[in-house]
Backbone as JSON, one array per atom type, in Angstrom:
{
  "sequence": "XXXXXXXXXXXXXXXXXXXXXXXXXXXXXXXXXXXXXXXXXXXXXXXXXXXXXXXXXXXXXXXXXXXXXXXX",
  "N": [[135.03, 70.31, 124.44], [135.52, 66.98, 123.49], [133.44, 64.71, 122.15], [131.73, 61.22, 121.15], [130.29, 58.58, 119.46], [128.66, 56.17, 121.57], [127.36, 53.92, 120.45], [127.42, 52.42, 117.69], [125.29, 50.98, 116.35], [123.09, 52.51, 117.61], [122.29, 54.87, 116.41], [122.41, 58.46, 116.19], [119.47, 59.84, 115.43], [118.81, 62.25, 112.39], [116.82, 63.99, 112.37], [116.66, 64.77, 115.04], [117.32, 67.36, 115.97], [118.77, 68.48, 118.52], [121.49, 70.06, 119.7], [124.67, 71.11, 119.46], [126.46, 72.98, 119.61], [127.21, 76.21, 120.43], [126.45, 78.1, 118.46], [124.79, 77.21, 117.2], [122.31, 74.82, 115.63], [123.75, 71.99, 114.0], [123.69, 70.03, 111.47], [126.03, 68.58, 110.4], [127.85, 68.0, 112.42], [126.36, 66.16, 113.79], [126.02, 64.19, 111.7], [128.77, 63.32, 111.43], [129.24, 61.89, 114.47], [127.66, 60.44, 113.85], [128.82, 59.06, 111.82], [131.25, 57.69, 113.85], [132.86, 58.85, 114.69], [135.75, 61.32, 116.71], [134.16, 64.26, 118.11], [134.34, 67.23, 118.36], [132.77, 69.88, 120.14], [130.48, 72.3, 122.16], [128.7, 71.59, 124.18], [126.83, 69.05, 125.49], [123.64, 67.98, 124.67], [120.86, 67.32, 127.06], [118.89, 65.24, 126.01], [120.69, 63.94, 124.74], [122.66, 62.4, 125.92], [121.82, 59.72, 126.5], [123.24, 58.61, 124.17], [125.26, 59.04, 123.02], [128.95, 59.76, 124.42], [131.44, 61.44, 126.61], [134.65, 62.09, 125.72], [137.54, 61.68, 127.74], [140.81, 63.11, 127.92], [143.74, 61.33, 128.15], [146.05, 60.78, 130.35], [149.36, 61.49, 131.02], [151.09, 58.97, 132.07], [153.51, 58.43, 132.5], [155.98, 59.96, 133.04], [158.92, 61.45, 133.45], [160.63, 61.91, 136.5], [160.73, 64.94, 138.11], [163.87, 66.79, 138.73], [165.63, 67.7, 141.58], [166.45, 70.51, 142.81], [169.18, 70.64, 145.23], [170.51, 73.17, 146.18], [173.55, 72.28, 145.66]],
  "CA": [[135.06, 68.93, 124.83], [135.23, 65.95, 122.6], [132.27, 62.86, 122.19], [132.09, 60.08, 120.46], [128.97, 57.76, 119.68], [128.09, 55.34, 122.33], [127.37, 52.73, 119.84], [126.95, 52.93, 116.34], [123.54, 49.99, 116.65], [121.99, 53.13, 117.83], [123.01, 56.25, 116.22], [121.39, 59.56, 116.68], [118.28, 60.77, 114.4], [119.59, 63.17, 111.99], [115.83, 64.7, 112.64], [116.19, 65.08, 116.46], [117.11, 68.82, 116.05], [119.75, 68.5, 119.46], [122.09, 71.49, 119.3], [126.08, 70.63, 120.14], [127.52, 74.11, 119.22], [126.75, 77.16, 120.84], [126.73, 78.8, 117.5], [123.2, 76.71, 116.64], [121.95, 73.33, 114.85], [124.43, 71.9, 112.8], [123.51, 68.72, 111.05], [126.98, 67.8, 109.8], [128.44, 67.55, 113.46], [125.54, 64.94, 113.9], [126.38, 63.06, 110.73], [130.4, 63.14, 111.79], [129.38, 61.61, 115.22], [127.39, 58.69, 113.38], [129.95, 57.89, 111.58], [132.3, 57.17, 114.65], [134.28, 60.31, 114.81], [135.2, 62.13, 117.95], [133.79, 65.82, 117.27], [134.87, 68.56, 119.31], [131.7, 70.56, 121.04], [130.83, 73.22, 123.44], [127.78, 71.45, 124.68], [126.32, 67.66, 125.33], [122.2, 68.26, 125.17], [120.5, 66.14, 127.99], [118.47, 64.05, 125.68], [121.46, 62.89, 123.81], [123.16, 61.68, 126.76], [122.01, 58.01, 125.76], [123.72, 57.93, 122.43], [126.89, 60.2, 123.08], [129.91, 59.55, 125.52], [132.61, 62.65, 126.52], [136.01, 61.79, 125.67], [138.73, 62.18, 128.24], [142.03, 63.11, 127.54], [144.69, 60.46, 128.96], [147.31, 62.14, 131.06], [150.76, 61.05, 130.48], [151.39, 58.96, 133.85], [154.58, 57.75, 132.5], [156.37, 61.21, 132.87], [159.9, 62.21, 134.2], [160.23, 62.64, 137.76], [161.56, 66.04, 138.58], [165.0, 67.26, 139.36], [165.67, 68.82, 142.91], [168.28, 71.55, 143.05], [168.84, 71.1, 146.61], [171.89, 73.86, 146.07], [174.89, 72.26, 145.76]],
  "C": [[134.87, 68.06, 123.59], [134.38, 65.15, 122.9], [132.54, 62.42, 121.23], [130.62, 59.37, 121.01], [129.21, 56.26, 120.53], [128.17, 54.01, 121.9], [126.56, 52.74, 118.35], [125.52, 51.68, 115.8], [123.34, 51.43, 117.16], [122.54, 54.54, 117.54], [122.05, 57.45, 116.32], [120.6, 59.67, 115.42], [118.87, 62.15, 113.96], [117.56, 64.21, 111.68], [115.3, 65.52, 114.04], [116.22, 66.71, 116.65], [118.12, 69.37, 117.55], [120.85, 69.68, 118.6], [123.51, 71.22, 120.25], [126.72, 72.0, 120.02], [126.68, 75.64, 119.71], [126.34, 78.57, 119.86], [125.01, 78.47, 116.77], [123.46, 75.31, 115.93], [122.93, 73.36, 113.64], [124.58, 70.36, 112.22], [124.73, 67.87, 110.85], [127.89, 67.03, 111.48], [127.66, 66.27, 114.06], [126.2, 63.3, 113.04], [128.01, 62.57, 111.31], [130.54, 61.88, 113.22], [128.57, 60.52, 114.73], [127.88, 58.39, 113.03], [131.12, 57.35, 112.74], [133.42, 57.75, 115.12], [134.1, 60.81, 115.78], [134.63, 63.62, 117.4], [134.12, 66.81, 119.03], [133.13, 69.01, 119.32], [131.61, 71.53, 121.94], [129.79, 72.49, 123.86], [127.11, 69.88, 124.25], [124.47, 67.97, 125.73], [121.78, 66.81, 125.86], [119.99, 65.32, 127.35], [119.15, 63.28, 125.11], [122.45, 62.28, 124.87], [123.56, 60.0, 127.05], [122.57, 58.1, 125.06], [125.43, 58.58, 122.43], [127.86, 60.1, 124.58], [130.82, 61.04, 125.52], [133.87, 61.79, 126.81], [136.79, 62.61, 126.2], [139.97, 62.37, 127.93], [143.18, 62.25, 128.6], [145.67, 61.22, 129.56], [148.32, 60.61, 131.14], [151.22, 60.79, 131.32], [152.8, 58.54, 133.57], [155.94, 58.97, 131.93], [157.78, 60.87, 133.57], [159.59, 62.37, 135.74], [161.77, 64.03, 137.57], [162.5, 66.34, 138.59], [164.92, 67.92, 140.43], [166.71, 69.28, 142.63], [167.75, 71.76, 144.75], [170.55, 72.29, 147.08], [173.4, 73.68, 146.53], [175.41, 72.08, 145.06]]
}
């Protein structure tokens, strides 16, 4: 999943010790998401919930409709 900071007036504590990667603590994915960058993730920890949004992916409503083969 992708996030993205909330609001950069309140950016996360690069002391909080929150854990986004199932791999363990990785400070730089912190720093990446104060600066304003989405960051890819396996995991949003509950206390960072204030400071961190999950970015949806837009779906492409302005698609093709279909073809029917109604066999003829």
């Amino acid at each position: 999943m992708n996030i993205k900071l909330k609001n950069k007036d309140n950016p996360i504590s690069l002391s909080c010790g929150w854990c986004f990667m199932n791999s363990g603590f990785d400070m730089g994915i912190i720093e990446k998401i104060n600066s304003g960058k989405q960051v890819k993730v396996d995991k949003i920890p509950k206390p960072s919930v204030e400071f961190v949004e999950e970015v949806k992916k837009e779906s492409n409503k302005k698609t093709k409709p279909k073809e029917v083969n109604n066999g003829y």
